[in-house]
N, C-alpha and C positions, 0 to 999 in steps of 0.2 A: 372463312365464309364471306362472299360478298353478299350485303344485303340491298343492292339495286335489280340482284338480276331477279326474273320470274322462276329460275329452277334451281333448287339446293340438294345437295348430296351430302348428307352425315355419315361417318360412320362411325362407329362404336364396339367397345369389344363385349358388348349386352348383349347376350344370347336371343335370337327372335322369338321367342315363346316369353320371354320375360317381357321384352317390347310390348309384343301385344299385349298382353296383361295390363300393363303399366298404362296402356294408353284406355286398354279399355274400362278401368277404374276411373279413369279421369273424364270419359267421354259421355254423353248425355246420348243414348242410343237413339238415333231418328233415318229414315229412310228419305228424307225430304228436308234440307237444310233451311230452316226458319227460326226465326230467333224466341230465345226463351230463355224464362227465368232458373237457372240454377246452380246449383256448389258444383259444379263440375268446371274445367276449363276449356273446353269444347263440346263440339256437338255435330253430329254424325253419322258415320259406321264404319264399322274398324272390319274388316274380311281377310280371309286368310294369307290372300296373296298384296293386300295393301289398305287403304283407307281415304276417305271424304269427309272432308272437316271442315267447320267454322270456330271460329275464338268465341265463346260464351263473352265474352268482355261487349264494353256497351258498343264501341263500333263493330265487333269483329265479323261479324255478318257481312260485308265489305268485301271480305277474302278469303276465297275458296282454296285449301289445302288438296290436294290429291297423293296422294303417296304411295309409291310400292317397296316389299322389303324383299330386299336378296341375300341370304346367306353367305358371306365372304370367308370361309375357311375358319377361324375363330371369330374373327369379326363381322359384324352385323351392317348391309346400307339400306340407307334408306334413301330414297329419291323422291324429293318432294316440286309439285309443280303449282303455282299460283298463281290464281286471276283472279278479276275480280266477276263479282259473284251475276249471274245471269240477269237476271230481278234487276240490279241498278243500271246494265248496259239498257235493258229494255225502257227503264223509265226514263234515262237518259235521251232515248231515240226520240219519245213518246215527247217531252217537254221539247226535246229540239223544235220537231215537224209542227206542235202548238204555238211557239216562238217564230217561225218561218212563216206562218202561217196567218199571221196578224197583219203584216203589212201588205200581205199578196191578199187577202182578203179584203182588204181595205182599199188599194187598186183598183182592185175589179170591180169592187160595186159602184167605187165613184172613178171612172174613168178622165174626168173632166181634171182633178186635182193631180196634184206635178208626184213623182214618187217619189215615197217618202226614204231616199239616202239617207238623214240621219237617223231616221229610225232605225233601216237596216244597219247600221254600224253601232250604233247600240247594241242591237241584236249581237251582232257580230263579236262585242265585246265581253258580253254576255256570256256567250257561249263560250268562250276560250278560258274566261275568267273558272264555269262552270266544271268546265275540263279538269282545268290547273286543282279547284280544291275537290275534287272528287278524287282526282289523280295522287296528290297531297297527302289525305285519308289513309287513300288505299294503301299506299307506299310505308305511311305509320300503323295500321296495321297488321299487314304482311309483314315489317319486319318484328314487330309484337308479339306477331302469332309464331314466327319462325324461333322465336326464341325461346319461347314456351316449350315448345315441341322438344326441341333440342335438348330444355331442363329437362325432361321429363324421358327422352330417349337416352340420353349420355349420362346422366346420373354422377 
């Protein structure tokens, strides 16, 4: 299994009715992924033809699991895909355009004063720097979560 990429394919000789089961013992049942406190390992909903998951663990909110399962003759796949979760792209945007936003405001209203380049490369820095440990996060627990899954599919 490589753990850089965003899609994983397990398979298993776990029959898909034991899967489900297995996952949905483990899963904290929700229609709307948000995080919350409980003994489960994820959190979700497990449906017939696949599943929508996040890691119960303290970042696992982070990382959105999607899965579907196929029946492979005795063996079982599962195909899992992951992003990171809606919510932090959105507040990612949100803090960007507030950060963008401070020296073009500042501009404007005093048009007389020189633009502020270093503040934009700050910014600049900022923002990349922001990327990198969001991106960081994600990547440690994507591969956290994929492991999990994996315990608990391949047994």
């Amino acid at each position: 299994m490589k753990l850089s990429a965003n899609r994983f394919i397990l398979t298993t000789p776990v029959r898909l009715p034991e899967i489900k089961e297995t996952l949905r013992r483990n899963t904290l049942t929700r229609k709307v992924l948000i995080k919350e406190k409980t003994d489960k390992l994820f959190i979700g909903k497990i449906e017939d033809d696949g599943f929508y998951l996040v890691s119960a663990a303290p970042k696992g909110i982070l990382c959105t699991l999607k899965g579907s399962f196929e029946a492979e003759g005795k063996d079982t796949r599962v195909e899992i895909q992951t992003k990171i979760h809606k919510a932090f792209i959105a507040l990612f945007v949100c803090w960007l355009v507030f950060i963008i936003a401070i020296p073009t405001v500042t501009y404007i209203l005093h048009p007389g004063m020189a633009f502020p380049y270093t503040q934009l490369g700050l910014i600049v820095v900022a923002i990349i720097v922001a990327w990198c440990l969001l991106y960081f996060v994600y990547t440690r627990t994507r591969d956290k979560s994929i492991k999990e899954l994996e315990t608990l599919i391949i047994q």
